[in-house]
Backbone atoms as SQL, in Angstrom:
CREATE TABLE atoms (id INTEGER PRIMARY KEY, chain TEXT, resi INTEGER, resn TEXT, atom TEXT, x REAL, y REAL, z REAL);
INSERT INTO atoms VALUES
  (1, 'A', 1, 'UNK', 'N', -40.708, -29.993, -10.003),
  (2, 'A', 1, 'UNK', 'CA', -41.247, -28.669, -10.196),
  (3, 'A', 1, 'UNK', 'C', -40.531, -27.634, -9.344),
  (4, 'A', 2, 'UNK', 'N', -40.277, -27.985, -7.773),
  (5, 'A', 2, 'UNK', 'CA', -39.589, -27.149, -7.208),
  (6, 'A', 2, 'UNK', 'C', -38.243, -26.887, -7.577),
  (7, 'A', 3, 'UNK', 'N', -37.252, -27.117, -8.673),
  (8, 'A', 3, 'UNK', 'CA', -36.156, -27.070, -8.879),
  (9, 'A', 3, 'UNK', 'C', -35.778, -25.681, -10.363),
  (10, 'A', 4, 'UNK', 'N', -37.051, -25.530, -10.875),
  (11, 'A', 4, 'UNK', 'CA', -37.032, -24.370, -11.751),
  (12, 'A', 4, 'UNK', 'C', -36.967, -22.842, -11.201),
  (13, 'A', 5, 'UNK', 'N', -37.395, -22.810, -10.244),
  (14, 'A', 5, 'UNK', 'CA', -37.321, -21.295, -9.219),
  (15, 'A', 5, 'UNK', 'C', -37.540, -21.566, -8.145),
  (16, 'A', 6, 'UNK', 'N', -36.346, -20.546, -7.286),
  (17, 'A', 6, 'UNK', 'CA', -36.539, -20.870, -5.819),
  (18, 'A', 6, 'UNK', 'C', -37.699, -20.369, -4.943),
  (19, 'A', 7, 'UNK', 'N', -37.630, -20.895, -4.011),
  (20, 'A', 7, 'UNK', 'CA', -39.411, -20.064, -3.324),
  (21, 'A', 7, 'UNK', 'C', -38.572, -18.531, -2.774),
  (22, 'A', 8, 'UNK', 'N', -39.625, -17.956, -2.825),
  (23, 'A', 8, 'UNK', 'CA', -39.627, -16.303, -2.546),
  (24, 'A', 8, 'UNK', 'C', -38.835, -16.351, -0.829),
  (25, 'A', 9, 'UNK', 'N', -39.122, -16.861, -0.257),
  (26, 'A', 9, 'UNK', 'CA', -38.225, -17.228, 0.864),
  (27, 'A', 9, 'UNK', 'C', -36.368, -17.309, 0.673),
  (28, 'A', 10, 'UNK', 'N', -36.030, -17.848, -0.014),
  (29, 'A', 10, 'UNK', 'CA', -34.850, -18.228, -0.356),
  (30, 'A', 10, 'UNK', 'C', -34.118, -16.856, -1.444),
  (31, 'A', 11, 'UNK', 'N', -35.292, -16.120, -2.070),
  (32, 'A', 11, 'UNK', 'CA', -34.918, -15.230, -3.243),
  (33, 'A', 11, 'UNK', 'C', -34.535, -13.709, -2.682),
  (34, 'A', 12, 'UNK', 'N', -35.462, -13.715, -1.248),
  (35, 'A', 12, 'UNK', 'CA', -35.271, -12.546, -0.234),
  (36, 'A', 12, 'UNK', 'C', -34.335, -12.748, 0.270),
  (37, 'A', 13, 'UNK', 'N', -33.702, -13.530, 0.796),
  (38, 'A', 13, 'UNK', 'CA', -32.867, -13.713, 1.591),
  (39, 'A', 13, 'UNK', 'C', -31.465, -13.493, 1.232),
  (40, 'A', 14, 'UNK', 'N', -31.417, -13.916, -0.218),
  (41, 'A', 14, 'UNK', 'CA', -29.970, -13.832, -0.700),
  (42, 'A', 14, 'UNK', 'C', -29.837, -12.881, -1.041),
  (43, 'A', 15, 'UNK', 'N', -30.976, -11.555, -1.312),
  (44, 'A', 15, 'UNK', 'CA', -30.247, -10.338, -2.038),
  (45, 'A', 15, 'UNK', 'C', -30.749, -9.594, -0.803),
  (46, 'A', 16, 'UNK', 'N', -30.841, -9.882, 0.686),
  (47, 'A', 16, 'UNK', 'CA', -31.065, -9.146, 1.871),
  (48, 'A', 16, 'UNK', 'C', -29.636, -8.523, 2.149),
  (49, 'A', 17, 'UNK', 'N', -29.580, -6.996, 1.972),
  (50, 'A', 17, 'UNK', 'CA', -28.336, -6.217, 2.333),
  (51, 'A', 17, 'UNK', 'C', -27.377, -6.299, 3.685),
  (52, 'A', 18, 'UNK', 'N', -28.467, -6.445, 4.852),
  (53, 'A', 18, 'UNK', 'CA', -27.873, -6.730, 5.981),
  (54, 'A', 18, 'UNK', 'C', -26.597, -8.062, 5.724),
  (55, 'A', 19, 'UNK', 'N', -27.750, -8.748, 5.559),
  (56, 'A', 19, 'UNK', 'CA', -26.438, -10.555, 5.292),
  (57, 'A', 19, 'UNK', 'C', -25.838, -10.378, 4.446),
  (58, 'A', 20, 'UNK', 'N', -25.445, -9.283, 3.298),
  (59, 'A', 20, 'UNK', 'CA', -24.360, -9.573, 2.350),
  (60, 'A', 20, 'UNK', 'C', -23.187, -7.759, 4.024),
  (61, 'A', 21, 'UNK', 'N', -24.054, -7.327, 4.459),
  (62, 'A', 21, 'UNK', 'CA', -23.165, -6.715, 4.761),
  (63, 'A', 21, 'UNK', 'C', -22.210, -7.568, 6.040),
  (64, 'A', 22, 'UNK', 'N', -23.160, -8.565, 6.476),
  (65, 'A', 22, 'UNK', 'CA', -22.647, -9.027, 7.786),
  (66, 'A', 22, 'UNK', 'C', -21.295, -10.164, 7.513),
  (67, 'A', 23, 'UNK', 'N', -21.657, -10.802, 6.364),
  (68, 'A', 23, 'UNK', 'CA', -20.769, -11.687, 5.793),
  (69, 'A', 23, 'UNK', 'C', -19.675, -11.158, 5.274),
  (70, 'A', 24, 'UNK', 'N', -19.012, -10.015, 4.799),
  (71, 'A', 24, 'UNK', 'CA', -17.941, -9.169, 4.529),
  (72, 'A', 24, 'UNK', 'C', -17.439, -8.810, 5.728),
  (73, 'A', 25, 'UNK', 'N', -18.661, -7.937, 6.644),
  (74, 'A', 25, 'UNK', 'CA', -17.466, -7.944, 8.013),
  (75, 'A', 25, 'UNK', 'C', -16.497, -9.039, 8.843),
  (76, 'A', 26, 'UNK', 'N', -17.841, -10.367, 8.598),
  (77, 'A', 26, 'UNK', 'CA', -16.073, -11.531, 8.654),
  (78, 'A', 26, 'UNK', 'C', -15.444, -11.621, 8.071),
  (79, 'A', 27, 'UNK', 'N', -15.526, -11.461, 7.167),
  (80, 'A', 27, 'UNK', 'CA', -14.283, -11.687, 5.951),
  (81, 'A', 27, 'UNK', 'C', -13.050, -10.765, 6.647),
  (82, 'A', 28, 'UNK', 'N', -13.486, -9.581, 6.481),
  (83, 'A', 28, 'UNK', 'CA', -12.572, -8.702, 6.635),
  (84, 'A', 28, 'UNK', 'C', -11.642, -8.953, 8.693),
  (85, 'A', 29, 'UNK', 'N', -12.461, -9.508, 8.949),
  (86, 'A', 29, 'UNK', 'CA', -12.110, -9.840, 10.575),
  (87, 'A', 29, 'UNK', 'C', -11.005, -10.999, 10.528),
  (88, 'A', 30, 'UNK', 'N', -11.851, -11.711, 9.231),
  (89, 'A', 30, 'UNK', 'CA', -10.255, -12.718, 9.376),
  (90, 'A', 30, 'UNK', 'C', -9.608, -13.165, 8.320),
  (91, 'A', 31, 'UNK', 'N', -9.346, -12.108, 7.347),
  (92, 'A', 31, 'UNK', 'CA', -8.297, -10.930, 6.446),
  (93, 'A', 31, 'UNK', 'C', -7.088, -10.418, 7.645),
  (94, 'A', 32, 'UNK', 'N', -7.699, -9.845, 8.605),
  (95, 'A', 32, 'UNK', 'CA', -6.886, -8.437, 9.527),
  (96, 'A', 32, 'UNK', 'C', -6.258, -9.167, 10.865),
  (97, 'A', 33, 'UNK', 'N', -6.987, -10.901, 11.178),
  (98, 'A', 33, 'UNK', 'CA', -6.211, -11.352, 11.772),
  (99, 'A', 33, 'UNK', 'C', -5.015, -12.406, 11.343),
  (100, 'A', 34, 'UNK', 'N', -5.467, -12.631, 9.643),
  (101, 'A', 34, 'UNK', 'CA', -4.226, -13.228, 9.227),
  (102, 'A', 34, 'UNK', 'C', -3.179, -12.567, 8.850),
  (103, 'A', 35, 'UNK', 'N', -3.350, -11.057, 8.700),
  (104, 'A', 35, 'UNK', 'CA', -2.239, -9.916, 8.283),
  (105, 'A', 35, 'UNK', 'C', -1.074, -9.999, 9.213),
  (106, 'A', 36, 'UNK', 'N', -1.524, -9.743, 10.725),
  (107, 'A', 36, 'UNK', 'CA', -0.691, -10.049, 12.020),
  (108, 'A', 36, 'UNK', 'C', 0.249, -11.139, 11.843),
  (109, 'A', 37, 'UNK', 'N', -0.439, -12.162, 11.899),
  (110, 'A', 37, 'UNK', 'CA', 0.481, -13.776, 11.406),
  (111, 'A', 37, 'UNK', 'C', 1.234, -13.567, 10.720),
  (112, 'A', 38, 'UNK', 'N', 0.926, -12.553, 9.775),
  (113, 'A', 38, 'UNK', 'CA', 1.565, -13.176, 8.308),
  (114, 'A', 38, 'UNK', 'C', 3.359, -12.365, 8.536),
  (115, 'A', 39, 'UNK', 'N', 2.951, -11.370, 9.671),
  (116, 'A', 39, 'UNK', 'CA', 4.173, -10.925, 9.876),
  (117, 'A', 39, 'UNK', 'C', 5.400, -11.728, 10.927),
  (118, 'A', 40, 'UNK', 'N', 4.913, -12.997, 11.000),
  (119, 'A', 40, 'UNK', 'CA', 5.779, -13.872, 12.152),
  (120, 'A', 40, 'UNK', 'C', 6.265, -14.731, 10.401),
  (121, 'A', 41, 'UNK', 'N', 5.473, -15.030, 9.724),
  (122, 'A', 41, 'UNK', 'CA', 5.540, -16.087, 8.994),
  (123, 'A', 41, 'UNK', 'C', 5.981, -15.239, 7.720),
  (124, 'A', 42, 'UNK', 'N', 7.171, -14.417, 7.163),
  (125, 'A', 42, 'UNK', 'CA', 8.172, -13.520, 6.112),
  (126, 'A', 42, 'UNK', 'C', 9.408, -14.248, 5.955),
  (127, 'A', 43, 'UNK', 'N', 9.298, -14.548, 5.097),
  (128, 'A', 43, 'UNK', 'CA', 10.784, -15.218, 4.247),
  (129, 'A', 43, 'UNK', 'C', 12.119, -14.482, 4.575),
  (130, 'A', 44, 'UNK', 'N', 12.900, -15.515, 5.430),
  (131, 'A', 44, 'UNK', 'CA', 14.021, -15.011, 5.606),
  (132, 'A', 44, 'UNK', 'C', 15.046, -14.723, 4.494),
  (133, 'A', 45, 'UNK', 'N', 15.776, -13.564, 4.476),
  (134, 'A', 45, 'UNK', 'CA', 16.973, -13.448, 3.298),
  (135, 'A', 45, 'UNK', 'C', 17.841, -13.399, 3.383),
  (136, 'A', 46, 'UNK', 'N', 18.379, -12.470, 4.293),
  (137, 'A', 46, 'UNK', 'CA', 19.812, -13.013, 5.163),
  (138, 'A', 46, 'UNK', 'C', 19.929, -13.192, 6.459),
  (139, 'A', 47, 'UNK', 'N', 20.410, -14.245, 6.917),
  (140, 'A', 47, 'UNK', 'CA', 20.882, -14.768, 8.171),
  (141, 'A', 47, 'UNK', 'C', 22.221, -14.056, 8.913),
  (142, 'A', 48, 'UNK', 'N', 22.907, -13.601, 9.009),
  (143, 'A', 48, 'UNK', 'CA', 23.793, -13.170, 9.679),
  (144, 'A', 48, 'UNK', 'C', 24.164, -13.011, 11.319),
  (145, 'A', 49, 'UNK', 'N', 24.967, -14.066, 11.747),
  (146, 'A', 49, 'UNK', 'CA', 24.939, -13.945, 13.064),
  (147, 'A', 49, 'UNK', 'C', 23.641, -14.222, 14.057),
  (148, 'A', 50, 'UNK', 'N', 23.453, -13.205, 15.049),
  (149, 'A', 50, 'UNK', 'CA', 21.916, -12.826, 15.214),
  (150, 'A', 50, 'UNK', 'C', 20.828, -11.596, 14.638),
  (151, 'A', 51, 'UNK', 'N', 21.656, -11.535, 13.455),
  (152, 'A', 51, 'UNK', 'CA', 20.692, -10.374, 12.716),
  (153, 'A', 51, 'UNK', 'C', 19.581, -10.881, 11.468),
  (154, 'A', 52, 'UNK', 'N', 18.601, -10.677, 11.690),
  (155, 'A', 52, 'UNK', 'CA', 17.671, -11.728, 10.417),
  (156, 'A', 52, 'UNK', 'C', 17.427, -11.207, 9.391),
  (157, 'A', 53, 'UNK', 'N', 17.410, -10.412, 8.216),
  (158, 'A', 53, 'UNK', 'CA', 16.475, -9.691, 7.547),
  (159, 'A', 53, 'UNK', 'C', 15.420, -10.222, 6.683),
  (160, 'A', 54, 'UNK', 'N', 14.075, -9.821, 7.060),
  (161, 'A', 54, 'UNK', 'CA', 12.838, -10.299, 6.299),
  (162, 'A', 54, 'UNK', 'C', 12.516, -10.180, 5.155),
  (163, 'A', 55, 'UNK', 'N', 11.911, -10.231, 4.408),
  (164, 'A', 55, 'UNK', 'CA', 11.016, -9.651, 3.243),
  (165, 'A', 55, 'UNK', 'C', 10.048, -8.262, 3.785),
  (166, 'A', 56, 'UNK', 'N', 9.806, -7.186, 2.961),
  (167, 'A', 56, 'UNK', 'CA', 9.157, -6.501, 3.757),
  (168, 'A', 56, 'UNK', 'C', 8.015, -6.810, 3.133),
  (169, 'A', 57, 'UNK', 'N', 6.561, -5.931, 4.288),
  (170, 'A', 57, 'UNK', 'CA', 5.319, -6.409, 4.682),
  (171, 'A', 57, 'UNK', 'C', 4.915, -4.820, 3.116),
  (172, 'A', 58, 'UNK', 'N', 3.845, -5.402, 2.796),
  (173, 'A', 58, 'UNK', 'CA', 3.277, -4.275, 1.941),
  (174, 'A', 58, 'UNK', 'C', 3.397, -2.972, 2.443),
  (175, 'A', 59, 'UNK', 'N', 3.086, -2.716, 3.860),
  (176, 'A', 59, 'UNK', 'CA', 3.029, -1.495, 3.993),
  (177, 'A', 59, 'UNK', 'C', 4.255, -0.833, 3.896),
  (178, 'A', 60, 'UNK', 'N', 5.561, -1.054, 4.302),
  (179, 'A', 60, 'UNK', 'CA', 7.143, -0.893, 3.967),
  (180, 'A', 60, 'UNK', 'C', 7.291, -0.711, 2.337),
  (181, 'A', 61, 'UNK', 'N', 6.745, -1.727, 1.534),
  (182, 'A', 61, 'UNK', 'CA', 7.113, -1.473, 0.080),
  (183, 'A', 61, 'UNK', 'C', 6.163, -0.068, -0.524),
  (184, 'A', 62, 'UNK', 'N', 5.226, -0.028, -0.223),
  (185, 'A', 62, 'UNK', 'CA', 4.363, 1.507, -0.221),
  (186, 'A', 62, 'UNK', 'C', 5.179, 2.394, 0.022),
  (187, 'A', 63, 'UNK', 'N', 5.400, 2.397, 1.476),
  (188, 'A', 63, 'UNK', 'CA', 5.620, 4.095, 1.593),
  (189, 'A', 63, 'UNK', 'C', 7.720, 3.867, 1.645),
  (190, 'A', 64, 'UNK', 'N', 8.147, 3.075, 1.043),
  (191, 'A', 64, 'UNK', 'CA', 9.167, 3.284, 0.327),
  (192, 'A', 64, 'UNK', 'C', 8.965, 3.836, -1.119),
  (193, 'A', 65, 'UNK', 'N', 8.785, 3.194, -1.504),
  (194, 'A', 65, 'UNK', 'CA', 8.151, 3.415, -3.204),
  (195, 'A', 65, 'UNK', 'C', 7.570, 4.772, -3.583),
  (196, 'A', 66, 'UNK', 'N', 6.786, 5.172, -2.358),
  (197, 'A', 66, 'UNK', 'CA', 6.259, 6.770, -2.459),
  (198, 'A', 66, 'UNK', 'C', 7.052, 7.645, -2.327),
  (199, 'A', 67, 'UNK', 'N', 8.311, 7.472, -0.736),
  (200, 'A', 67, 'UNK', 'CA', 9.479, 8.169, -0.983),
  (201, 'A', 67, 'UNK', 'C', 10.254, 8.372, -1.956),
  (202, 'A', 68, 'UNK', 'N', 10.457, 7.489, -2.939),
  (203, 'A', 68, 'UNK', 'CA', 11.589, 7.346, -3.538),
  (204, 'A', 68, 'UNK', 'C', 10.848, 8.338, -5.248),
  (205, 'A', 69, 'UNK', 'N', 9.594, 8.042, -5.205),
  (206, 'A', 69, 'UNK', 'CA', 8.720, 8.736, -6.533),
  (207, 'A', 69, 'UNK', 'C', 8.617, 10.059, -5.861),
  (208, 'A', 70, 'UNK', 'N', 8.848, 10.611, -4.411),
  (209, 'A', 70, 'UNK', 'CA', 8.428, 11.921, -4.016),
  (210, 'A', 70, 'UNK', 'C', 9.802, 12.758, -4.607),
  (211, 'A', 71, 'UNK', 'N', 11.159, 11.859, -3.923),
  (212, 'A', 71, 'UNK', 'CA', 12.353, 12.591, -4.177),
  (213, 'A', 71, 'UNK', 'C', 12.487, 13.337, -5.669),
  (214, 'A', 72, 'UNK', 'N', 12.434, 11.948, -6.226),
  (215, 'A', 72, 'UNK', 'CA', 12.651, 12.086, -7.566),
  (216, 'A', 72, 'UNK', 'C', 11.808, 13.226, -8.519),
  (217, 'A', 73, 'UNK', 'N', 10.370, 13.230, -7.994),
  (218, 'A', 73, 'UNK', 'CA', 9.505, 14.890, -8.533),
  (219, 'A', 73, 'UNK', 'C', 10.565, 15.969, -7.952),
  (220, 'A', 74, 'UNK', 'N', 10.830, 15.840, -6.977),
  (221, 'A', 74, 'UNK', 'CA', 11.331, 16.789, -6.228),
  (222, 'A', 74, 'UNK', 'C', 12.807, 17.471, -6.542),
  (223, 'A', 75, 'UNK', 'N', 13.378, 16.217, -7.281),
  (224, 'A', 75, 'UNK', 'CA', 14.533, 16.572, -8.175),
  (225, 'A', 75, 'UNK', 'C', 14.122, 17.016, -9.623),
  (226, 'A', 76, 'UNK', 'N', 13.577, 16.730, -10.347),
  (227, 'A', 76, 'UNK', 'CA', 12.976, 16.919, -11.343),
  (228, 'A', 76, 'UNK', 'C', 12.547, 18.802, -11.389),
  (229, 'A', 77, 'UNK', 'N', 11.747, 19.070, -10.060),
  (230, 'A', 77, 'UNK', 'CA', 11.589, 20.185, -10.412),
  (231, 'A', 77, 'UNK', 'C', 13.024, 21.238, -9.746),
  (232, 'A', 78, 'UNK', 'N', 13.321, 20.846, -9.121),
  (233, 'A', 78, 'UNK', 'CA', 14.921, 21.193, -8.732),
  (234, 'A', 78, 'UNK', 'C', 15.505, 21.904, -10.415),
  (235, 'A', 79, 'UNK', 'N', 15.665, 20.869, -11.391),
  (236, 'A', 79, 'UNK', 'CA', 16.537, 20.832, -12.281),
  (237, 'A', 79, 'UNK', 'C', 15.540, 21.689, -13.038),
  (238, 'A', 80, 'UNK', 'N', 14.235, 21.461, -13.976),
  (239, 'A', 80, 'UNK', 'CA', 13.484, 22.612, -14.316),
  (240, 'A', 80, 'UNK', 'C', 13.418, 24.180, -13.769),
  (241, 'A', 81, 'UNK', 'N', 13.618, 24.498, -12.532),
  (242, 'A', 81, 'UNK', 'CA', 13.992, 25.343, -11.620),
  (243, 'A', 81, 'UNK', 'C', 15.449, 26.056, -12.473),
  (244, 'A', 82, 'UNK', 'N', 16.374, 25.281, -12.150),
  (245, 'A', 82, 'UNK', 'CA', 17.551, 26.021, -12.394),
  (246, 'A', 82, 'UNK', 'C', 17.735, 26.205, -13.543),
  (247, 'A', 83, 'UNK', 'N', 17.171, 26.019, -14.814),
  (248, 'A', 83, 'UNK', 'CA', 17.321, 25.614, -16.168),
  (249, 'A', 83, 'UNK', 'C', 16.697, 26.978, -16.552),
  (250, 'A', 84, 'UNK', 'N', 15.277, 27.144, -15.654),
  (251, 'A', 84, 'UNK', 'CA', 14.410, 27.769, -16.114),
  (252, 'A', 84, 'UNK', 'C', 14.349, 29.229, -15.541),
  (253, 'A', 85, 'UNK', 'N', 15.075, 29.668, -14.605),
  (254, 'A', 85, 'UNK', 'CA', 14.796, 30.563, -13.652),
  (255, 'A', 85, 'UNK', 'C', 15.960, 31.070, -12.992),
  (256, 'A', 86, 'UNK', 'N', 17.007, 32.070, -13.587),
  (257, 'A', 86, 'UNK', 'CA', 17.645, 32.927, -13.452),
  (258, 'A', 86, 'UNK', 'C', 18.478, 33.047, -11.927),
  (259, 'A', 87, 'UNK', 'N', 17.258, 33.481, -11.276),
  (260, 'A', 87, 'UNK', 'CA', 17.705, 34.084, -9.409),
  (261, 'A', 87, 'UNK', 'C', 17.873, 32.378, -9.105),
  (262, 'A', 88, 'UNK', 'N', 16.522, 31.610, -9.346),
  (263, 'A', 88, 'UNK', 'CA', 17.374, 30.253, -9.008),
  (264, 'A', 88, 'UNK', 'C', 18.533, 29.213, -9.090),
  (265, 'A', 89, 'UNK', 'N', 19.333, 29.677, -10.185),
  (266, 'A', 89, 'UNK', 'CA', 20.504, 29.729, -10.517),
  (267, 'A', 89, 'UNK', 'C', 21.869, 30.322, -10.021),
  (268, 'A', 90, 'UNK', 'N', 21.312, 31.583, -9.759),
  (269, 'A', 90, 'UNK', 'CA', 22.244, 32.421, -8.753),
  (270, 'A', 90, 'UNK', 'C', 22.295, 31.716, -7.433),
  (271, 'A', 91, 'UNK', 'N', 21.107, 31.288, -6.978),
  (272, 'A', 91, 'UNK', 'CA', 21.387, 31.391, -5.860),
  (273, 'A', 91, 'UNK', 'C', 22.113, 29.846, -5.400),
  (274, 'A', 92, 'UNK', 'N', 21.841, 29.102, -6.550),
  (275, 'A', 92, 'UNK', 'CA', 22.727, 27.817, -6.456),
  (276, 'A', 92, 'UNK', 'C', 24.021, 28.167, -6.481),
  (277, 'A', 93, 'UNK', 'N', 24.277, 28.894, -7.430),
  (278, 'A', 93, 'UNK', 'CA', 25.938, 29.091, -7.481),
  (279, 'A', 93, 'UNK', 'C', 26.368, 30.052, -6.181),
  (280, 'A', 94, 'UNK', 'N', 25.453, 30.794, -5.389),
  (281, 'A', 94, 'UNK', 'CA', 25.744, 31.231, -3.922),
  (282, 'A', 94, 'UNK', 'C', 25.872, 30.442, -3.031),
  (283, 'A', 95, 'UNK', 'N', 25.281, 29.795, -2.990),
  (284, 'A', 95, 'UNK', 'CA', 24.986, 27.990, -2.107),
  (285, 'A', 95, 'UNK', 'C', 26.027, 27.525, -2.249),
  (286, 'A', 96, 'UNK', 'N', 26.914, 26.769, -3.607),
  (287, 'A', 96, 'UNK', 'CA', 28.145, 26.509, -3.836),
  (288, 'A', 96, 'UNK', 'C', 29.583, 27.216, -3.636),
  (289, 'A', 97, 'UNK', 'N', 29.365, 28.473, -3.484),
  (290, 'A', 97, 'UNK', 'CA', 30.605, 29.208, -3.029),
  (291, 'A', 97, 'UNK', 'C', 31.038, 29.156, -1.400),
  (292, 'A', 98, 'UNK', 'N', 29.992, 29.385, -0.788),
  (293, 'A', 98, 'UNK', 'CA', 29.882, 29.731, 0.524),
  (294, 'A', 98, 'UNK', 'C', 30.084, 28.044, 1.650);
């Protein structure tokens, strides 16, 4: 009989907010201490001499990736600019003389 529903004891407990919040903060405690590690433990790619180069760590592939999508808007409106806009044109071809 006891195996069709759990007792009200057991039913509070599991949807108690505190313990689902307390059990994520470990998680996340040892998430943030295997991140550290994980930067001793990166696949080597080239060896050279005494120079090593790693794999990079997520945060390196981010804010590369953002640079490289910033430039590129940034050229983009560069070229709309000169296409589109007269004095901005001039003043490229002033830029180029000088």
């Amino acid at each position: 009989m006891g195996k069709g529903k759990p007792s009200s004891d057991e039913s509070t407990q599991s949807k108690d907010p505190e313990v689902f919040l307390k059990s994520s903060k470990t998680k996340q405690n040892k998430s943030s201490a295997k991140g550290s590690n994980d930067s001793d433990n990166r696949e080597v790619l080239i060896k050279v001499g005494g120079f090593e180069y790693k794999t990079p760590t997520k945060r390196t592939r981010v804010f590369l990736g953002s640079l490289v999508i910033g430039l590129n808007l940034i050229l983009v409106l560069a070229v709309v600019l000169y296409f589109y806009s007269p004095s901005f044109q001039q003043f490229i071809y002033s830029v180029g003389r000088n």
